[in-house]
Steps between C-alpha positions, in 0.01 A plus 500: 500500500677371787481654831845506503532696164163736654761599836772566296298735296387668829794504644705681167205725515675627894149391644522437881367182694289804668282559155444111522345569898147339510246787548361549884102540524268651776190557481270768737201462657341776258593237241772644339791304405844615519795341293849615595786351282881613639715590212818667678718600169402859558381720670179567404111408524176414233174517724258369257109502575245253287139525458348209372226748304530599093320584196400126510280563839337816322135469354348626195476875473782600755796315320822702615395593842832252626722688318311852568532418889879424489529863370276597793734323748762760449236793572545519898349388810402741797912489608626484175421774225425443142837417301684519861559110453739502218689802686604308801608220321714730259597653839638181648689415148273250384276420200123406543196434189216248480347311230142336431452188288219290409573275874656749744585838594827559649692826651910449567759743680894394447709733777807496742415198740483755787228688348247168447303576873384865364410278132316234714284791706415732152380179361268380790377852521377490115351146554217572728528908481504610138310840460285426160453897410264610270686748354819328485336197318379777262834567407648146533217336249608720228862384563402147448317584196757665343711203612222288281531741183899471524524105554217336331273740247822703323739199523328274217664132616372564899191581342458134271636325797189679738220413180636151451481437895127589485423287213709190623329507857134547504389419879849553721567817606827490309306622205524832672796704499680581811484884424148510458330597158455834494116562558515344829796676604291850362207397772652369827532712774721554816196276692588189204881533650418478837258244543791311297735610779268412767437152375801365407762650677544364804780290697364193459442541087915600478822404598843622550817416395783621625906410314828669606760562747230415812477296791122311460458532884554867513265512141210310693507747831488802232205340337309404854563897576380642168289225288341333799301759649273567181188269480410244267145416378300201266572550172185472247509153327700467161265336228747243256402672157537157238625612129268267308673240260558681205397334136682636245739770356401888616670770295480891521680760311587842670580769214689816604771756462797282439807435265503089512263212522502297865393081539381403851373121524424428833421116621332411851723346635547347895585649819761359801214409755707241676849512473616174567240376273449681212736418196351660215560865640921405514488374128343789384731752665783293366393472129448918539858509621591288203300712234567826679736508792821627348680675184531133344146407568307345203327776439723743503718305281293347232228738449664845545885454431507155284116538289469866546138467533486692801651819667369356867389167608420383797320273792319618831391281779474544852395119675381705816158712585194473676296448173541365171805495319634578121764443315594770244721472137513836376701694208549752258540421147795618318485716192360342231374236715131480578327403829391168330844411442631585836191253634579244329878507579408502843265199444799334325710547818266353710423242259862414476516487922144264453723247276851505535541610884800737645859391509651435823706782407237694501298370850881574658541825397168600575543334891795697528293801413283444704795432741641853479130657535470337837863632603387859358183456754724429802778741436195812558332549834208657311560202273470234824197699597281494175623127451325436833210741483413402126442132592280545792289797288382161299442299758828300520756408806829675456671237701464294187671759288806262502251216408404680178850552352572136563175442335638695185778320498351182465339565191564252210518569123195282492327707768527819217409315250166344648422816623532658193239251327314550731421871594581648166127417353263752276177442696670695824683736281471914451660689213509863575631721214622882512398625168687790418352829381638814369727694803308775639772760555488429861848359622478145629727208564530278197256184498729184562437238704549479875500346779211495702 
């Protein structure tokens, strides 16, 4: 598209020239970089704080200790009591949470713009004071293992994706998952937490970022009076964990409690390392847009409303992390439909992709998707924030966010297509299948497909 059509679509969406305002940067002596970007539509604040630490920096035997320490955060520090956090941001009308993934850990407060200097000061308090108590880790690992039972081991589909993760990566950390298994979340202890804590977070291993109704000047001084004071220190040396090539198909079958079959085939696939020179990465996340990206997407409308061969089809592929990437087709066959069929339908789409190519139509409508994402993105503070924070968790400059979207939307029909040939190949390919047993009794959410 145009850049002229791209404005117009901002500008019907009632976005600002403010939400277009290039992002200002400090960075303290301690290390710690601060990113403020002014959005002045209303009147209200997203302090968001990244740690470039998750399940992917763990080791053998304490998998889950990222995710168990992000509980931990919330426990107190020796001016803040356990649970207190949450209250005073309720207290000053705002939201807060965190979340762990397999490349960064990240904690986020959205409040009235006047309240962001107490947000700023509970948040350098818990980066260099956190109280790791032994009792309240007690009670907190038994939270995160019921979290485990309730996500993963009673939901059958999160529990294929987690086997088929382990079997498809067999030296990178990503074969573990972010929760932890369950033994080694049964053995660590409150000293496993902290020595995480102690290691990793520190100002110069995070950074801030900072969207809403603010003035960046008066953001910095509240940063040099809160963040700058706490001390930085070496962090250990990160050892680049290389999946070996792999040589042929994998396959592993999960059987439990479920009502319907589920297809995963996941393909390694490449990651956005440089973003003005990577291609592949584009044509990838274009041909998923094609196949998946809306109600009239192919699969959608061949397989499950024109062939009936499925109930849910679909296509998963992130082009950014700090390790190895996959690209997912996954499904559930319909009644009277087996799983074999459902493969080989999806085999056919990609098959059909491999020889005939995608319509211009198509490539349009999926631009202007992706179009309408980006305008989605900008419309949110929290939105602006994650955009930001998400890019530099891999390793990426947010000032070329821009560059990327222009990047998409240079992708050619015969960019899909050769992409298509080319990643889409047996030897680097893992079939997981859910095979479903009799239901238990226990109530559980149906085994379909999802996103993951």
């Amino acid at each position: 598209m145009r850049l002229k059509y791209l404005l117009s679509v901002l500008l019907a969406a009632g976005l600002s020239t403010a939400a277009f305002a290039n992002p200002y940067e400090t960075t303290l002596k301690n290390g710690l970089r601060v990113i403020v970007k002014e959005d002045h539509r209303a009147p209200t604040a997203v302090q968001m704080v990244w740690y470039r630490i998750g399940s992917t920096d763990e080791v053998d035997g304490a998998s889950g200790v990222a995710h168990v320490l992000e509980h931990m955060m919330f426990k107190g520090t020796p001016s803040v009591g356990p649970g207190e956090f949450n209250k005073r941001v309720a207290a000053a009308g705002g939201r807060d949470n965190a979340f762990t993934s397999r490349d960064y850990t990240a904690y986020f407060q959205q409040v009235p713009k006047e309240k962001l200097p107490d947000m700023m000061q509970l948040e350098a308090d818990r980066m260099r004071h956190l109280n790791v108590d032994a009792k309240e880790f007690e009670q907190e690992i038994k939270v995160v293992m019921e979290e485990r039972r309730m996500r993963t081991d009673d939901n059958p589909q999160s529990k294929l994706f987690e086997q088929m993760n382990a079997v498809a990566f067999q030296a990178h950390p990503y074969r573990r998952p972010i929760i932890g298994w369950m033994n080694d979340l049964e053995t660590m202890t409150a000293a496993d937490a902290k020595a995480w804590y102690d290691t990793w977070y520190v100002p110069n291993n995070a950074y801030v970022i900072i969207t809403g109704d603010v003035d960046h000047k008066e953001v910095f001084a509240l940063a040099e009076k809160y963040y700058a004071p706490l001390e930085g220190r070496p962090l250990p040396v990160r050892r680049q964990q290389v999946e070996p090539a792999q040589e042929g198909t994998r396959k592993v079958t999960v059987k439990a409690p479920a009502e319907l079959p589920v297809l995963i085939m996941g393909y390694k696939a490449p990651i956005l390392r440089d973003i003005d020179k990577d291609s592949d990465p584009y044509a990838l996340e274009m041909l998923a847009s094609i196949l998946d990206g809306h109600d009239a997407a192919r699969f959608n409308k061949k397989l499950v409303r024109e062939d009936k061969v499925a109930l849910s089809a679909g296509i998963d592929y992130d082009a950014t992390a700090r390790g190895p990437g996959m690209l997912y087709l996954h499904g559930t066959p319909s009644e009277g439909k087996t799983v074999s069929d459902l493969e080989a339908a999806l085999r056919a789409e990609i098959a059909r992709v491999q020889k005939d190519g995608v319509s211009e139509q198509e490539l349009k409508r999926a631009k202007a998707q992706l179009i309408a994402g980006q305008v989605y993105k900008l419309d949110s503070m929290f939105g602006q924030a994650m955009e930001i924070g998400q890019i530099e968790a891999v390793g990426l400059p947010y000032q070329k966010l821009d560059r990327m979207l222009d990047k998409l939307q240079k992708v050619t029909a015969a960019d899909i297509q050769a992409v298509a040939k080319k990643y889409f190949n047996d030897d680097a390919l893992t079939i997981g299948l859910l095979d479903p047993q009799p239901l238990d009794g226990k109530p559980r959410r149906p085994a379909v497909a999802t996103r993951h």
